[in-house]
C-alpha positions in Angstrom: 76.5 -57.6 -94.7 77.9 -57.5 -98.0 78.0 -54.9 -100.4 79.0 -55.6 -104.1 81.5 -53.8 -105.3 83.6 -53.6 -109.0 86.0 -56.4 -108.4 83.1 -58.7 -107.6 81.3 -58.4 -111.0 81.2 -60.1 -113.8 82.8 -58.6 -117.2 80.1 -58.5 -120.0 82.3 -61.1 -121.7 81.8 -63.6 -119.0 78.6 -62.6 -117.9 77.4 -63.1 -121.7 79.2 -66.9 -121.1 77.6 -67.6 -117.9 74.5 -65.9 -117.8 72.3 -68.7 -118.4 73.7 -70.6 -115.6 73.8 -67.8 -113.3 69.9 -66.6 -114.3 68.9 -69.9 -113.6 70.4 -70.2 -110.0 69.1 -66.8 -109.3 65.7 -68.1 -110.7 65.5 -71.2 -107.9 67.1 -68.4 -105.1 63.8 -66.4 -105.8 61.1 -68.7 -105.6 62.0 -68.9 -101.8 61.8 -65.0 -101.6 58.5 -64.2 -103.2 55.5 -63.6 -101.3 52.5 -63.7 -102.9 50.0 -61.1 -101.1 46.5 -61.6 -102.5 46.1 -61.8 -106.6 47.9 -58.6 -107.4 50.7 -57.7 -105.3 54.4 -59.7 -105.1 56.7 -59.5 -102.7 60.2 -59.9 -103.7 62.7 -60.2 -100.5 65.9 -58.8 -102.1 69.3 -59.6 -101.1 72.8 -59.5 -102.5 72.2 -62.8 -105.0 69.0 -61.2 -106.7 71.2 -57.3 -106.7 73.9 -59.1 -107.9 71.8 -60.3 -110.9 69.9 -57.3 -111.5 73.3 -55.2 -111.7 74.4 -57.3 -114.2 71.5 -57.6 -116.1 71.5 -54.1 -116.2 74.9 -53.7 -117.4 74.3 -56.2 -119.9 71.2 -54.5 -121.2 72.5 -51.0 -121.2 76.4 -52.5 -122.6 77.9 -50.4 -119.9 81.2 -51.2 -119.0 83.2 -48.0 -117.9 84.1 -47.9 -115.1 81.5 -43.9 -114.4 78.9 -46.2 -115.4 79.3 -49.1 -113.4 79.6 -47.3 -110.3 76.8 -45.5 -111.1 74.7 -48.9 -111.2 76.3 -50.1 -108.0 75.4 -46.5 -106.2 71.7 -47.2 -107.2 71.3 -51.0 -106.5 73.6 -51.7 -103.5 71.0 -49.4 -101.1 68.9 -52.7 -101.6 71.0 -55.0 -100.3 69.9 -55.9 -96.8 72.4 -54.4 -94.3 71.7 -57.1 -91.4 69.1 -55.4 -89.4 66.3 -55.2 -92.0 64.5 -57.0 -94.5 64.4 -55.2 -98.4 62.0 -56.2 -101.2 60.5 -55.4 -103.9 56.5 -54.5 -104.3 55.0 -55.6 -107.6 51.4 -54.0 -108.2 50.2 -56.8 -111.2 47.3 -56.9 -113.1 47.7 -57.8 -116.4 44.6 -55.8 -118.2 46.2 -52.6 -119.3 43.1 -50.8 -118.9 42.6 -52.5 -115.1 46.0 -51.6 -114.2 45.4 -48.1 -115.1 42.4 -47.8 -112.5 43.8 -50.3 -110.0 47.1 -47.6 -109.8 44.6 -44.8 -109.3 43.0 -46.4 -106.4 46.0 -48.1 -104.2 48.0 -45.0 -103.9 49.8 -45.1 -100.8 49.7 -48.9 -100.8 53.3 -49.4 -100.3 53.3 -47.5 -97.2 50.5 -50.3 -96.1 52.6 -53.4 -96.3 54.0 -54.5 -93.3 55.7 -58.1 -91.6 55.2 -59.4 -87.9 57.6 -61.1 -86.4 55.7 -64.2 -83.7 54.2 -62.2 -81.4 56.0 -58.8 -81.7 54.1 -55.2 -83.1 53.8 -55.2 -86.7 57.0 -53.6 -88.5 55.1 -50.7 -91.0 57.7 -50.8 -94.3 59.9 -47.3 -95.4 59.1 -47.0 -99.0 60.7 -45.9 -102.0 63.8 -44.2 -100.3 65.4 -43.3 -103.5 62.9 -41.9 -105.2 58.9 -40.7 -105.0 56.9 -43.5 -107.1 53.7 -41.8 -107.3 52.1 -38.5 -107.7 48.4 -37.5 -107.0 46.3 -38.9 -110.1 48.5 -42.9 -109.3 51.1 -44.9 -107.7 53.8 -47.0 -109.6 53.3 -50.7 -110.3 56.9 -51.2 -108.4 58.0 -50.1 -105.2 61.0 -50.7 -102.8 60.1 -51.4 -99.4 62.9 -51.5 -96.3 61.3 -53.1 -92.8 63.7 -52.2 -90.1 63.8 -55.0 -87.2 64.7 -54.9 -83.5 67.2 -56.7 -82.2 64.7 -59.0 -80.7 62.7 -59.3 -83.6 65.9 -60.4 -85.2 66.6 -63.4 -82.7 63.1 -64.5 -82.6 62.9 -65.0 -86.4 66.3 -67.0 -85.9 64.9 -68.8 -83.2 62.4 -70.0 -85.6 59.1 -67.5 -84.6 56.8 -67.3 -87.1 56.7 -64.2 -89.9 53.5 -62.8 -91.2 53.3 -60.4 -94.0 50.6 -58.3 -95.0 49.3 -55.3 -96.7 46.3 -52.9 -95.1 45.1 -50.2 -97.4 41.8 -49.5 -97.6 41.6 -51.4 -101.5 43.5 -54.1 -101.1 44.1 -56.1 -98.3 45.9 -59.3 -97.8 47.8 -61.3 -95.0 50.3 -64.8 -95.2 52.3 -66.8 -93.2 55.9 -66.7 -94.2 56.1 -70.6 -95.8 59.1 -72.4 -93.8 61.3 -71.8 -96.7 60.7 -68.0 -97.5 60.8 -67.9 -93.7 64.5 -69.4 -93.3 65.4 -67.6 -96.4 65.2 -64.5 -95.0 66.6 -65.0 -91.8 70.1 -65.4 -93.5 69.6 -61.7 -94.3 70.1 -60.7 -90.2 72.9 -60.2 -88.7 
């Protein structure tokens, strides 16, 4: 699957030129890869369009264009850049009240270790969370996780056979299941191999 690399990316002079253009098409790309799970959590199914953009952003933000720093960014982003054989995506604990958040982080710890897709008729898939780093400590969890579900090879072919994906979270505060829309659905399925 591909990786980006240095050649591939945008100088800050042309991404300052293009960016509107290219924040837009990312925009439309993500509406198809968001899965809302309940009121408060967000799915974001990552692949190398929405990494491309936040690299970018990133270097944009931070003005970082030697070449240490810039390989630095791609060394932290590319790991979420489905590899073919799994799905990636970003968990997004929201609740706007600051106060609410606050106490909503204190009671979901562990929920990104309760999200989970299921693939037609196939066992539920259990998500790897936060590989790069730990996102929570005893007293909360983050508001943002990263999430990798790993699929079998016949998980894989079912989805591309058209099988229906569910995605849910089970955690003993928060609890939510959908069906993948068509469009999130076919979306992803251009992330396998």
């Amino acid at each position: 699957m591909p990786r980006i690399d240095r050649n591939s990316l945008m100088s800050l002079e042309t991404y300052a030129r293009e960016r509107s253009q290219f924040r837009a098409q990312v925009m439309a790309h993500k509406k198809d890869r968001t899965v809302p799970l309940g009121e408060h959590v967000t799915l974001l199914f990552e692949d190398e369009l929405t990494i491309r953009y936040q690299v970018q952003e990133m270097l944009r933000v931070e003005r970082i264009f030697e070449e240490d720093g810039i390989q630095e960014e791609l060394e932290a982003y590319n790991p979420l850049v489905p590899d073919g054989r799994n799905l990636k995506a970003t968990l997004m604990v929201e609740y706007p009240d600051p106060e609410e958040r606050r106490k909503k982080l204190q009671e979901l710890i562990g929920v990104e270790d309760k999200a989970w897709i299921q693939v037609g008729g196939h066992e539920r898939v259990w998500t790897i969370a936060d590989e790069d780093l730990d996102r929570e400590n005893e007293e909360k969890t983050s508001s943002v996780h990263f999430l990798r579900f790993e699929l079998s090879e016949g998980m894989a072919e079912a989805l591309k056979r058209g099988a229906s994906l569910a995605i849910g979270i089970d955690h003993p505060r928060y609890s939510a299941t959908m069906e993948a829309p068509p469009a999130v659905r076919d979306s992803l399925v251009r992330d396998l191999a």
